[in-house]
N, CA, C and O atoms as a Tripos MOL2 file, in Angstrom:
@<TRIPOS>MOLECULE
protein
  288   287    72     0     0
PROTEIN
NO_CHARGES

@<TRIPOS>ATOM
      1 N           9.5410    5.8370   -1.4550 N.3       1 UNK1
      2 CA          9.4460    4.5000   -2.0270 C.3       1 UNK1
      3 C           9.6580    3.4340   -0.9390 C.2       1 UNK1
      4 O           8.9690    2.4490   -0.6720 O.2       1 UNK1
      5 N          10.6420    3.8280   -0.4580 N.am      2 UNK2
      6 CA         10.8740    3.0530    0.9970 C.3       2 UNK2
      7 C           9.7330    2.4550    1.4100 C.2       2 UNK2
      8 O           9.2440    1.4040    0.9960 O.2       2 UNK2
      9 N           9.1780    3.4840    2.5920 N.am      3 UNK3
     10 CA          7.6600    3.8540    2.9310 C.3       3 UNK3
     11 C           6.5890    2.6040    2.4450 C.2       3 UNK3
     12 O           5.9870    1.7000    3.0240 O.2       3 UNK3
     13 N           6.7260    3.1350    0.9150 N.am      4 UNK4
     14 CA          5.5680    2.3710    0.2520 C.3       4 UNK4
     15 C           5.7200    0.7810    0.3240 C.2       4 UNK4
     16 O           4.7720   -0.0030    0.3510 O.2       4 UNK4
     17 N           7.2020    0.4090    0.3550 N.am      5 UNK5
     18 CA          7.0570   -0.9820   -0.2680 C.3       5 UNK5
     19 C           7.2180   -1.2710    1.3690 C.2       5 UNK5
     20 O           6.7320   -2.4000    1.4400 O.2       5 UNK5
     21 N           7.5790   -0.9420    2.6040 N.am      6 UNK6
     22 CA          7.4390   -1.8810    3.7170 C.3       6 UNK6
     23 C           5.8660   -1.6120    4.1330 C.2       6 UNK6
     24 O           5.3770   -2.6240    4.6340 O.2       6 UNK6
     25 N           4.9390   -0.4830    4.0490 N.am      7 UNK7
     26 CA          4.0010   -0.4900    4.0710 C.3       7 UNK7
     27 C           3.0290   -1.9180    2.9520 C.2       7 UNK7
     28 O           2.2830   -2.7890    3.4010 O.2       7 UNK7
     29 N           3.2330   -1.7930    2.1660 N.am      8 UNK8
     30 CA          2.8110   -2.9300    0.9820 C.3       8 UNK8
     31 C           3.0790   -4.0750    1.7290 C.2       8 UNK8
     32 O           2.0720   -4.7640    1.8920 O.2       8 UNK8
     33 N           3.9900   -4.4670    2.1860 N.am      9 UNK9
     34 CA          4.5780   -5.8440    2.2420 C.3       9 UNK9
     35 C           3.8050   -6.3010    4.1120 C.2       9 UNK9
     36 O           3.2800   -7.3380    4.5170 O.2       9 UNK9
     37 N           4.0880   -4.9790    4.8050 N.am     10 UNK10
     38 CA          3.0740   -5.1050    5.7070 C.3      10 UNK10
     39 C           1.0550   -5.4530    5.8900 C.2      10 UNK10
     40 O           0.3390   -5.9610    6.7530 O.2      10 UNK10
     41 N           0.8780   -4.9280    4.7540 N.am     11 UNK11
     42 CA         -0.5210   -4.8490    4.7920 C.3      11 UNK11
     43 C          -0.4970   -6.0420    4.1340 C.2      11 UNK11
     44 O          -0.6760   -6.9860    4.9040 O.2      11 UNK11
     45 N          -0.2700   -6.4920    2.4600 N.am     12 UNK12
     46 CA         -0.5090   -8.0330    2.2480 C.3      12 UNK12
     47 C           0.0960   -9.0880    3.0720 C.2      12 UNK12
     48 O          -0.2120  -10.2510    2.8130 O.2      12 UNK12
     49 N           0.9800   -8.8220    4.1040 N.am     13 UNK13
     50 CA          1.0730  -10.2740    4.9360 C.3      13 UNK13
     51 C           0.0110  -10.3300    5.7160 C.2      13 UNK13
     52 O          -0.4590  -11.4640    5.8020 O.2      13 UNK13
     53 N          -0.6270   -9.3700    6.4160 N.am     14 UNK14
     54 CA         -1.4580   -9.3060    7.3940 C.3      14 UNK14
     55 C          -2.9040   -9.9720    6.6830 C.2      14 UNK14
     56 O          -3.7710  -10.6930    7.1790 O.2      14 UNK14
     57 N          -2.7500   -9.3800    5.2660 N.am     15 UNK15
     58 CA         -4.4840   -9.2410    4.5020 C.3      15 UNK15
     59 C          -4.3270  -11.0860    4.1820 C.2      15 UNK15
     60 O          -5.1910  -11.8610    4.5910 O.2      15 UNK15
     61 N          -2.7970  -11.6750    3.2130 N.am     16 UNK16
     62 CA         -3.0740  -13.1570    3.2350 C.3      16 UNK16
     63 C          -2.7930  -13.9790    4.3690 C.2      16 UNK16
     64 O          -2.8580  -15.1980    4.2140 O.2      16 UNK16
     65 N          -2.4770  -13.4840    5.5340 N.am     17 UNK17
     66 CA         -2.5530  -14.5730    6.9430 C.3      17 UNK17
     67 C          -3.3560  -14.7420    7.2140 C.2      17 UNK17
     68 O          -3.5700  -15.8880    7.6110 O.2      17 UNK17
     69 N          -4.9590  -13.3120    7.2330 N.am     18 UNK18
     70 CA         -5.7690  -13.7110    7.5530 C.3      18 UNK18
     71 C          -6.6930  -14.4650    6.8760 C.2      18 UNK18
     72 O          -7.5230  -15.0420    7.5790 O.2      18 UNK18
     73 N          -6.7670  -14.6240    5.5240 N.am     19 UNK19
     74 CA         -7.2590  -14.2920    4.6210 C.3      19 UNK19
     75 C          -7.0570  -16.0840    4.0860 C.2      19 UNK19
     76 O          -8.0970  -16.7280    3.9580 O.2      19 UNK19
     77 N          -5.9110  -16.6790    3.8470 N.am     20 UNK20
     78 CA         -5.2050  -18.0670    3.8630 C.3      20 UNK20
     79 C          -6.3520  -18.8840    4.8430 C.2      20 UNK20
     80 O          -7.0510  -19.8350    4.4940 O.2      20 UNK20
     81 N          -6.3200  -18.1870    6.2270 N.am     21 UNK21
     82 CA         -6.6380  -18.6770    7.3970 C.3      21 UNK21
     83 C          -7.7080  -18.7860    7.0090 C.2      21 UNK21
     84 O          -7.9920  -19.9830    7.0470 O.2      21 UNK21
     85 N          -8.7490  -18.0400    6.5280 N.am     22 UNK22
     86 CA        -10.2980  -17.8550    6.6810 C.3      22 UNK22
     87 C         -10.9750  -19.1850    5.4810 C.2      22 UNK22
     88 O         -11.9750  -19.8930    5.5990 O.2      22 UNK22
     89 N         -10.0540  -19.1190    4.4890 N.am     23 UNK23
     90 CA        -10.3560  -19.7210    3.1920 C.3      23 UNK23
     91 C         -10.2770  -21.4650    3.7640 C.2      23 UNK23
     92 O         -11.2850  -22.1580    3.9000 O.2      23 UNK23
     93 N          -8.8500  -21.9470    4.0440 N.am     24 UNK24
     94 CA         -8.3350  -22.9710    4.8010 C.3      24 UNK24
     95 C          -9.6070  -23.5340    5.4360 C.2      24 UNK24
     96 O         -10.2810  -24.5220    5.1440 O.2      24 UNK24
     97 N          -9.7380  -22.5900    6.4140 N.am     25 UNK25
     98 CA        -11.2480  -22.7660    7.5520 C.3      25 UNK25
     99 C         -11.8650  -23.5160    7.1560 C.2      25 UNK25
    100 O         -11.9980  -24.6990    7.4690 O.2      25 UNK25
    101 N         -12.6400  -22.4990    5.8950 N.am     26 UNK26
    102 CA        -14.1200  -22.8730    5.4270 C.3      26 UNK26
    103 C         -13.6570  -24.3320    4.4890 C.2      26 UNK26
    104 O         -14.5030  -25.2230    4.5700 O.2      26 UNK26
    105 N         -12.6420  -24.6070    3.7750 N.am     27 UNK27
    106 CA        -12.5990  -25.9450    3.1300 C.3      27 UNK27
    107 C         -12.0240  -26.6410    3.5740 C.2      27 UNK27
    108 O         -11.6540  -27.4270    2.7020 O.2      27 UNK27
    109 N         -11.4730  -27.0290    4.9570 N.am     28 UNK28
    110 CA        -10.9560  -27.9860    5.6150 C.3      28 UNK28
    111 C         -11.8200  -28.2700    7.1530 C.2      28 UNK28
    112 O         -12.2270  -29.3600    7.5550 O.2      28 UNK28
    113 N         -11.9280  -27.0890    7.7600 N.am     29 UNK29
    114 CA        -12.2840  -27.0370    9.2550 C.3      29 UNK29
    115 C         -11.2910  -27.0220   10.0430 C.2      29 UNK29
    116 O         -10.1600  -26.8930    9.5740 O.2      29 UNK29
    117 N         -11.5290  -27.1720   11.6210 N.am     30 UNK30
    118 CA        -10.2800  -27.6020   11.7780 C.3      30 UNK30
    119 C          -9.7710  -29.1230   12.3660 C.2      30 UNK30
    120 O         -10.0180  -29.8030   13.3620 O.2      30 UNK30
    121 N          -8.9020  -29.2520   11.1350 N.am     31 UNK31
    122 CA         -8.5430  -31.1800   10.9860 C.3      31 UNK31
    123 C          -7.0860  -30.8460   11.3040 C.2      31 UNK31
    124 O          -6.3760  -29.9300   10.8910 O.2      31 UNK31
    125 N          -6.9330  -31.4680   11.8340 N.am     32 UNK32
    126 CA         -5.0670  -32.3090   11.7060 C.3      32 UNK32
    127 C          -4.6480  -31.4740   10.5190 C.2      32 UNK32
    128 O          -3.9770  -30.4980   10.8560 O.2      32 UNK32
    129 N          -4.8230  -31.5700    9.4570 N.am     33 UNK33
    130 CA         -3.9720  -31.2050    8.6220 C.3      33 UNK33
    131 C          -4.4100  -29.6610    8.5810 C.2      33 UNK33
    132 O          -4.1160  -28.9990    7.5850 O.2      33 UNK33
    133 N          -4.9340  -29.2240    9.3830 N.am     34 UNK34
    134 CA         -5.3900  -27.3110    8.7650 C.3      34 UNK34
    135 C          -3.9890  -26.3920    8.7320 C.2      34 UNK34
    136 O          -3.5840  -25.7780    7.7450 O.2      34 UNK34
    137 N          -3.3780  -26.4420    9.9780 N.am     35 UNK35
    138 CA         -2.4130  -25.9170    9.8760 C.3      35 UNK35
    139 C          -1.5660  -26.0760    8.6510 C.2      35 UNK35
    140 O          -1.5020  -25.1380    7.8560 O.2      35 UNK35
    141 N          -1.0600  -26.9340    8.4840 N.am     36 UNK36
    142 CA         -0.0740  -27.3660    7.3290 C.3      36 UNK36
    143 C          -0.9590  -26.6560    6.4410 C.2      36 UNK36
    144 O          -0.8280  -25.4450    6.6180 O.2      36 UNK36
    145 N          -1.7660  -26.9220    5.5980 N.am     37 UNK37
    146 CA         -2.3070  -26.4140    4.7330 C.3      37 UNK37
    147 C          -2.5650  -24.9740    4.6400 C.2      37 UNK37
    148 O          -2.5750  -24.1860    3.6950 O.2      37 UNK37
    149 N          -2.7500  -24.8760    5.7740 N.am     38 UNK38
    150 CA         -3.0720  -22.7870    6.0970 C.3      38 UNK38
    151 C          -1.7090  -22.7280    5.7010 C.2      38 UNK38
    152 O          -1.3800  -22.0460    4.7310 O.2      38 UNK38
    153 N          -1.0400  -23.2610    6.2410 N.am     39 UNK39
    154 CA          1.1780  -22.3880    5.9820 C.3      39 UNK39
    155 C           1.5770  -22.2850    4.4690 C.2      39 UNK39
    156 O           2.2740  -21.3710    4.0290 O.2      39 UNK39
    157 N           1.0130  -23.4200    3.6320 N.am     40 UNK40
    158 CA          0.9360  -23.8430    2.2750 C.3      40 UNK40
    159 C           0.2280  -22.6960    1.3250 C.2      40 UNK40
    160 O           0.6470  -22.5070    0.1830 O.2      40 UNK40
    161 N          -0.6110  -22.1230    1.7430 N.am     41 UNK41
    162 CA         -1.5700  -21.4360    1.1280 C.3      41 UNK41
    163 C          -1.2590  -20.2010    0.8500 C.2      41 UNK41
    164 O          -1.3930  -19.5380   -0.1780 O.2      41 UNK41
    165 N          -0.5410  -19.8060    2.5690 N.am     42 UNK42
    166 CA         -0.0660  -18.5420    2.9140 C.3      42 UNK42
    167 C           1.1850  -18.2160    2.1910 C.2      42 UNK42
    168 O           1.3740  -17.0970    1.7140 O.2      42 UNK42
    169 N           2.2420  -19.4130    2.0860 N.am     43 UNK43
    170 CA          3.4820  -18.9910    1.2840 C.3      43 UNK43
    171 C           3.1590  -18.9640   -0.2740 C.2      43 UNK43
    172 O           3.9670  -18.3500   -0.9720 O.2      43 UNK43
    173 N           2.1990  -19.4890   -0.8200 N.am     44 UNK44
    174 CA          1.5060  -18.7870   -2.3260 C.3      44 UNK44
    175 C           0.9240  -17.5670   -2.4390 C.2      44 UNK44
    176 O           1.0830  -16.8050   -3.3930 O.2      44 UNK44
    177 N           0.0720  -17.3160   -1.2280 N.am     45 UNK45
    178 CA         -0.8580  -16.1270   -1.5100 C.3      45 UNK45
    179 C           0.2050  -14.7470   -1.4990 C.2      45 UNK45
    180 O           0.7290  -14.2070   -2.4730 O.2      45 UNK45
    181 N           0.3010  -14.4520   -0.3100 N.am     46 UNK46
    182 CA          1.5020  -14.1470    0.3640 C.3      46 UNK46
    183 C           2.6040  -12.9970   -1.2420 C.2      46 UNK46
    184 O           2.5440  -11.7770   -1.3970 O.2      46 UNK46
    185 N           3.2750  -13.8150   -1.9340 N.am     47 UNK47
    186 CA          4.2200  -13.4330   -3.1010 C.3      47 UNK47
    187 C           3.1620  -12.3480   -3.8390 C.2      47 UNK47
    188 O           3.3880  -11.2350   -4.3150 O.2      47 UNK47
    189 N           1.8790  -13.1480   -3.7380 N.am     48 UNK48
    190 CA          0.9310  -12.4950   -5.0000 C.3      48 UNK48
    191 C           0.2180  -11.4200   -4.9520 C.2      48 UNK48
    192 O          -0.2760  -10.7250   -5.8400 O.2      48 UNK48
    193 N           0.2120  -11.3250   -3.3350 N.am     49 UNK49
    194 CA         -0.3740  -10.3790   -2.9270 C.3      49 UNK49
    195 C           0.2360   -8.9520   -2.6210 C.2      49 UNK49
    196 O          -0.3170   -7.8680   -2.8080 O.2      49 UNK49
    197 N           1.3290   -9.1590   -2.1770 N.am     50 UNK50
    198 CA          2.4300   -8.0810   -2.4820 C.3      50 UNK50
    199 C           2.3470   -7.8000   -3.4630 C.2      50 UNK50
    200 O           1.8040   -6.6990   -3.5620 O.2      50 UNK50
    201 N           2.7410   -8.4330   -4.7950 N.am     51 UNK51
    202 CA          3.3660   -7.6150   -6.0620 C.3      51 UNK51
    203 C           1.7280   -7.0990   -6.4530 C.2      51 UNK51
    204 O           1.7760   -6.3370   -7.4190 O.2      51 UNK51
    205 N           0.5760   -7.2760   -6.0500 N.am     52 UNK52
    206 CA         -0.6320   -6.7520   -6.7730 C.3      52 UNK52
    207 C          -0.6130   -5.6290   -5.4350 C.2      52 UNK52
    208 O          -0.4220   -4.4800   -5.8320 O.2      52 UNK52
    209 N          -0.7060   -5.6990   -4.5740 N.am     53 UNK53
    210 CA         -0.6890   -4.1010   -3.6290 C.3      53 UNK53
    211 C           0.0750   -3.2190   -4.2500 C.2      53 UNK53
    212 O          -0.1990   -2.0350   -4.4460 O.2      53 UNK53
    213 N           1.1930   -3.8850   -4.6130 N.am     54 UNK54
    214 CA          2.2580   -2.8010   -4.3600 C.3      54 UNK54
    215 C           1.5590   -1.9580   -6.0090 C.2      54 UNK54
    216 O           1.2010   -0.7870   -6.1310 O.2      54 UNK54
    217 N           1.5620   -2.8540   -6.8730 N.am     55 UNK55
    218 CA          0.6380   -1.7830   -8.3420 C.3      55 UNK55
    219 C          -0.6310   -1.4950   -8.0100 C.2      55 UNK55
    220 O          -1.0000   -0.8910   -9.0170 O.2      55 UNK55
    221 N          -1.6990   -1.5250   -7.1560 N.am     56 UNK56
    222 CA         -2.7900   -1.4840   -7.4040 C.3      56 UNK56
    223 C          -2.6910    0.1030   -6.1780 C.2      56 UNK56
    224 O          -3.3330    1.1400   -6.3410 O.2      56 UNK56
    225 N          -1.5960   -0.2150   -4.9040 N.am     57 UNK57
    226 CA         -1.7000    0.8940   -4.3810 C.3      57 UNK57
    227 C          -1.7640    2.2340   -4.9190 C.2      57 UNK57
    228 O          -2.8030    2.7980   -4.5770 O.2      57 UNK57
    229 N          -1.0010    2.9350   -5.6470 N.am     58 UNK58
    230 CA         -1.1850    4.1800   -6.4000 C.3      58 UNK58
    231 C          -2.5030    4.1590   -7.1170 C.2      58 UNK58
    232 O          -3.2980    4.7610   -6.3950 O.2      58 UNK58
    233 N          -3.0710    3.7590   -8.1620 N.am     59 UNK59
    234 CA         -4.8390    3.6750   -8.3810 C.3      59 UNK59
    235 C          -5.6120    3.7090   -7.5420 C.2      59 UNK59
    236 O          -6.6660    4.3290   -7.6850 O.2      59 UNK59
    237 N          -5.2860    3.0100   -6.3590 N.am     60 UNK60
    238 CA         -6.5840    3.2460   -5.3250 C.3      60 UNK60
    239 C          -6.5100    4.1060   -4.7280 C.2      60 UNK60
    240 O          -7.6270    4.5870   -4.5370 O.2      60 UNK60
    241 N          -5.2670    4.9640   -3.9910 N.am     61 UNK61
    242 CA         -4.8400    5.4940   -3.5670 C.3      61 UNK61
    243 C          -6.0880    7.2080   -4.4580 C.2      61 UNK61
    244 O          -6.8490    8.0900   -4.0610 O.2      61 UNK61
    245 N          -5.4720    6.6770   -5.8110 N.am     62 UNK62
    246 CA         -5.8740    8.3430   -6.5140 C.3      62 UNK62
    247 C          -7.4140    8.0220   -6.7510 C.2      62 UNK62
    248 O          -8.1080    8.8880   -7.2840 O.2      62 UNK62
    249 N          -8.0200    6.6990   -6.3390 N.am     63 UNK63
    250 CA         -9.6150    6.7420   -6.8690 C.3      63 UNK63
    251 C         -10.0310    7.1680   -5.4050 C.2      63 UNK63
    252 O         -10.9750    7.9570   -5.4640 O.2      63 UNK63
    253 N          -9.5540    6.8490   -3.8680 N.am     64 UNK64
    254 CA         -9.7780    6.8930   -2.7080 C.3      64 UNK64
    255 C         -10.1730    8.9560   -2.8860 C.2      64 UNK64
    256 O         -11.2400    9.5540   -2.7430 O.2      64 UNK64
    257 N          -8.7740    9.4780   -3.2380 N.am     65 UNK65
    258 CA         -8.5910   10.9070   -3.2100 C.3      65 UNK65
    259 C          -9.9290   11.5000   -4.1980 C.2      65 UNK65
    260 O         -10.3630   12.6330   -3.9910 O.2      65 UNK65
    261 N         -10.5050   10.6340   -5.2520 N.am     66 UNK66
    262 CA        -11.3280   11.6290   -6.1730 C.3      66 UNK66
    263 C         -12.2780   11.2530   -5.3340 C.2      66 UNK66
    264 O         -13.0780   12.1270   -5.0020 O.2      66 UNK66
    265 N         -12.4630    9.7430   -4.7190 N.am     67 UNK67
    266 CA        -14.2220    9.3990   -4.4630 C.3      67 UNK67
    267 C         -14.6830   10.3080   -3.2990 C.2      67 UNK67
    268 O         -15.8030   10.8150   -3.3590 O.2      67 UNK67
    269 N         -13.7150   10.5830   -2.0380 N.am     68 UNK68
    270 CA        -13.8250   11.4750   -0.8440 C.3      68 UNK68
    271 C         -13.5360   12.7600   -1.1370 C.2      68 UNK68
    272 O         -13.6620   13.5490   -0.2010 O.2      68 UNK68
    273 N         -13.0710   13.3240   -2.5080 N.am     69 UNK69
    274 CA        -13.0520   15.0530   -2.5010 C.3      69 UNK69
    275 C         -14.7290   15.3990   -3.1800 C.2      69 UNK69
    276 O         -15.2050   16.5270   -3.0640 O.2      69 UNK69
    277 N         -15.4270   14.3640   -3.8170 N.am     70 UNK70
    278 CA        -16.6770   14.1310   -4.6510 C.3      70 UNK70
    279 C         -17.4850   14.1140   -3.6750 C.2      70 UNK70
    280 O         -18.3450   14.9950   -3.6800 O.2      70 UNK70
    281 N         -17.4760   13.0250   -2.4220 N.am     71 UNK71
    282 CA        -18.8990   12.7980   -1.7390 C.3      71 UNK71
    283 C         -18.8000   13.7010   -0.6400 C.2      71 UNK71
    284 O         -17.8410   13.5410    0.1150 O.2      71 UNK71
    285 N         -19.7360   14.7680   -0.3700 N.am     72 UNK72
    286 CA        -19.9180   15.5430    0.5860 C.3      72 UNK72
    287 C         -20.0170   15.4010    2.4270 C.2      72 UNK72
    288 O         -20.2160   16.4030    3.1140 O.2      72 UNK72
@<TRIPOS>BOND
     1     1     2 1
     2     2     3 1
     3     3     4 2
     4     3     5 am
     5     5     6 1
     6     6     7 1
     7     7     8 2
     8     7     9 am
     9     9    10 1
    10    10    11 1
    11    11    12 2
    12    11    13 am
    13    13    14 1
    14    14    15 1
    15    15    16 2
    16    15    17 am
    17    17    18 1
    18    18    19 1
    19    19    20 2
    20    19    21 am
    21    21    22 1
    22    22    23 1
    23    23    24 2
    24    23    25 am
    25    25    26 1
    26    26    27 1
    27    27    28 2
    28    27    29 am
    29    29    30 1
    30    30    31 1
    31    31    32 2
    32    31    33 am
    33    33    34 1
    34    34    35 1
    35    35    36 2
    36    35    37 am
    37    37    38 1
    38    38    39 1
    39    39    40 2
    40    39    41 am
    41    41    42 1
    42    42    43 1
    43    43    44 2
    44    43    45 am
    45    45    46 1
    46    46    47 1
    47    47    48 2
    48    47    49 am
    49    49    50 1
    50    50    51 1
    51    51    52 2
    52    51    53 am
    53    53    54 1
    54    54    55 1
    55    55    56 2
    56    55    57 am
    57    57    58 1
    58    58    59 1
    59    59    60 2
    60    59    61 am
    61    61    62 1
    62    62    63 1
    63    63    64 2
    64    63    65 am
    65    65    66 1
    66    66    67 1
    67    67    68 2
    68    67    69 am
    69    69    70 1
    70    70    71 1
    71    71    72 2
    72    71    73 am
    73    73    74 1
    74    74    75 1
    75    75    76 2
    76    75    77 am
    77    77    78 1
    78    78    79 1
    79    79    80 2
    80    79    81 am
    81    81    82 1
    82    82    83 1
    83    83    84 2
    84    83    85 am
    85    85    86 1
    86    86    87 1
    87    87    88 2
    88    87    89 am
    89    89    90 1
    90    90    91 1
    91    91    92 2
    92    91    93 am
    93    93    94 1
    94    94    95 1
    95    95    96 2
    96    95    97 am
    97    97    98 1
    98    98    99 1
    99    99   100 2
   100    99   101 am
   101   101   102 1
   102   102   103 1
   103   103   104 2
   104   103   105 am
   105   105   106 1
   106   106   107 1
   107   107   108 2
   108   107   109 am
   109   109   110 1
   110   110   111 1
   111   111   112 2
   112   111   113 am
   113   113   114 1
   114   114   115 1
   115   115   116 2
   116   115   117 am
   117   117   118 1
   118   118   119 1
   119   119   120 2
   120   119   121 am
   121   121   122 1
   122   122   123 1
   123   123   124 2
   124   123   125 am
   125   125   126 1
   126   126   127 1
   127   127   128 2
   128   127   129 am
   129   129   130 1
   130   130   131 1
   131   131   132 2
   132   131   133 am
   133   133   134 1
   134   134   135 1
   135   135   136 2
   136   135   137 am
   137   137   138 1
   138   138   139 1
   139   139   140 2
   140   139   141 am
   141   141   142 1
   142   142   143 1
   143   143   144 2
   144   143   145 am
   145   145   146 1
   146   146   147 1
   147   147   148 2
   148   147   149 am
   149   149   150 1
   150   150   151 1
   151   151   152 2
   152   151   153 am
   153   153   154 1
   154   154   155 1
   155   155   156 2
   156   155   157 am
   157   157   158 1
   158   158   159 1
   159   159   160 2
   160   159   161 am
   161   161   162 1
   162   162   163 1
   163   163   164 2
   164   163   165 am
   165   165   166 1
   166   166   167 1
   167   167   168 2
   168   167   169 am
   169   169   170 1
   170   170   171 1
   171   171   172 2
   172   171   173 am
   173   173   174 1
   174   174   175 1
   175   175   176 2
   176   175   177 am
   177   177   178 1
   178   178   179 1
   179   179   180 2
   180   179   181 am
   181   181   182 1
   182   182   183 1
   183   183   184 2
   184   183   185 am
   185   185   186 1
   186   186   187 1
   187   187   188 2
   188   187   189 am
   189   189   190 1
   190   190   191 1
   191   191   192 2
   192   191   193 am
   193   193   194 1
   194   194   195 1
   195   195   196 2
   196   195   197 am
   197   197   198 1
   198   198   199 1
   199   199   200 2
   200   199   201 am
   201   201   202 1
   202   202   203 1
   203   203   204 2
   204   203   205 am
   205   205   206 1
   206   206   207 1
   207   207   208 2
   208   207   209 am
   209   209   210 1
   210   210   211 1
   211   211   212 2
   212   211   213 am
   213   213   214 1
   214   214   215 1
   215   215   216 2
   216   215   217 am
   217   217   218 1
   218   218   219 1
   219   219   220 2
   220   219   221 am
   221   221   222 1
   222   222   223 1
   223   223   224 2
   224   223   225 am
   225   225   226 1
   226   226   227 1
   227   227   228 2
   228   227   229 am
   229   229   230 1
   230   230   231 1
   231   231   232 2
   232   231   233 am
   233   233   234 1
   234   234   235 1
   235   235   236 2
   236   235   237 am
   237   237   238 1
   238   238   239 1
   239   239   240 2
   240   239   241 am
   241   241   242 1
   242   242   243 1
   243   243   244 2
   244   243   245 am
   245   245   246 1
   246   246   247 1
   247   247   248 2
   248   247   249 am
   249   249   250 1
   250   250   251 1
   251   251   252 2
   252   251   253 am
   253   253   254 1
   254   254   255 1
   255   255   256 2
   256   255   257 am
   257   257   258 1
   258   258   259 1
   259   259   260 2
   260   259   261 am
   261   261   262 1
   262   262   263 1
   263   263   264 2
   264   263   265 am
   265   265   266 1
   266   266   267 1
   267   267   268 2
   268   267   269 am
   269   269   270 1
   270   270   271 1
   271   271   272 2
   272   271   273 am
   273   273   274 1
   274   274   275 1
   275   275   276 2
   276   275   277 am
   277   277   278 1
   278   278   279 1
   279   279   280 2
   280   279   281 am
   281   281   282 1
   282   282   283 1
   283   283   284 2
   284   283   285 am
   285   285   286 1
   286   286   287 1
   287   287   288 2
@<TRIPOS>SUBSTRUCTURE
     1 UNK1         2 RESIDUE 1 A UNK
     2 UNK2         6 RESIDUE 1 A UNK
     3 UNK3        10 RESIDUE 1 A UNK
     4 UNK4        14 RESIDUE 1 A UNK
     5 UNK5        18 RESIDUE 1 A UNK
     6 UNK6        22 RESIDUE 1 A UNK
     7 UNK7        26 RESIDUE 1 A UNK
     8 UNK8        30 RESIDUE 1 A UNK
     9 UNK9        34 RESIDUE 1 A UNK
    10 UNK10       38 RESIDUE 1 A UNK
    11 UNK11       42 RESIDUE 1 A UNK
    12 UNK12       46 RESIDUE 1 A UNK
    13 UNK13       50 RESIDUE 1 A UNK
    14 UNK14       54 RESIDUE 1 A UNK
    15 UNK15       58 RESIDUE 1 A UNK
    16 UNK16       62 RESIDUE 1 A UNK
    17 UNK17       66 RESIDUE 1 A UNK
    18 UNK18       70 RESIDUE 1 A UNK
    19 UNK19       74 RESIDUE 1 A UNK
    20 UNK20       78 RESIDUE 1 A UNK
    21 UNK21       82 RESIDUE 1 A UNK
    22 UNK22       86 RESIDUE 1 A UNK
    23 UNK23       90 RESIDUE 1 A UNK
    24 UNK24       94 RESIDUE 1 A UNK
    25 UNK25       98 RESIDUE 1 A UNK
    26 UNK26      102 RESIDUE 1 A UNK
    27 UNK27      106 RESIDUE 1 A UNK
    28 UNK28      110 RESIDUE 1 A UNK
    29 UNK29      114 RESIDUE 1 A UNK
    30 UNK30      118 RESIDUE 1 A UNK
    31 UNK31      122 RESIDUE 1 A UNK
    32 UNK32      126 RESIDUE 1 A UNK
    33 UNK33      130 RESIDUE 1 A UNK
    34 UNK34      134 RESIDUE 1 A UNK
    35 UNK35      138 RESIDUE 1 A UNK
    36 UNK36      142 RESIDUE 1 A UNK
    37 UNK37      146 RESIDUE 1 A UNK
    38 UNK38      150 RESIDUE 1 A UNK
    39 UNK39      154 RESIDUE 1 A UNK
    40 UNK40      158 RESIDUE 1 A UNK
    41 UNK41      162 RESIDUE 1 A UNK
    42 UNK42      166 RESIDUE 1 A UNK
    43 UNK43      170 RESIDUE 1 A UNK
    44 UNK44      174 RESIDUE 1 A UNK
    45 UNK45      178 RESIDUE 1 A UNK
    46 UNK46      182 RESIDUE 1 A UNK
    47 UNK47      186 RESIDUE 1 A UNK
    48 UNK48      190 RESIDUE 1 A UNK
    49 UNK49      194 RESIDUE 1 A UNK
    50 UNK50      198 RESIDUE 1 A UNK
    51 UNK51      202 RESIDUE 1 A UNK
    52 UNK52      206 RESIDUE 1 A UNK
    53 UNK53      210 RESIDUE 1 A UNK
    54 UNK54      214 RESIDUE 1 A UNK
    55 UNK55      218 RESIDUE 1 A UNK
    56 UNK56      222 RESIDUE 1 A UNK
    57 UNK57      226 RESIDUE 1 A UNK
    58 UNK58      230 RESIDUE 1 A UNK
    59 UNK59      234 RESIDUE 1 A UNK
    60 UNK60      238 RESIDUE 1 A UNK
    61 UNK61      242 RESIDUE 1 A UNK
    62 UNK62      246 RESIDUE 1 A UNK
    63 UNK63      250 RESIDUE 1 A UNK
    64 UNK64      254 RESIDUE 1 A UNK
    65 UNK65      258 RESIDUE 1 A UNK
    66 UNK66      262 RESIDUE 1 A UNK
    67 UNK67      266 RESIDUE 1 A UNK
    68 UNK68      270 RESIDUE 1 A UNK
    69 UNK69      274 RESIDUE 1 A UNK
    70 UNK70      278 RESIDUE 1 A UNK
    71 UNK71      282 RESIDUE 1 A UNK
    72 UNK72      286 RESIDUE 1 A UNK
């Protein structure tokens, strides 16, 4: 369990930093205010994205295991 949840908490910071960043980008550019707004975005996404990894990991996890024991 350990494992799982610093793994979780690792992969959604990485997935909404970049992810904050990319979105930010495309509807601001980069202005004066991008940063601020990227940091803003990131401390929302960030919470939400954890608690949906951390449930969605086990399902994908067991659809990952059926779809690659299925395709040859």
């Amino acid at each position: 369990m350990k494992s799982r949840l610093i793994a979780t908490l690792l992969m959604s910071f990485g997935l909404s930093l970049t992810m904050s960043c990319w979105v930010t980008f495309l509807n601001l550019g980069l202005s004066e205010t991008f940063l601020s707004h990227w940091m803003a975005a990131f401390r929302l996404a960030w919470p939400a994205a954890a608690v949906i990894a951390f449930f969605l990991g086990p399902p994908v996890q067991k659809a990952t295991v059926f779809l690659t024991n299925r395709i040859p």
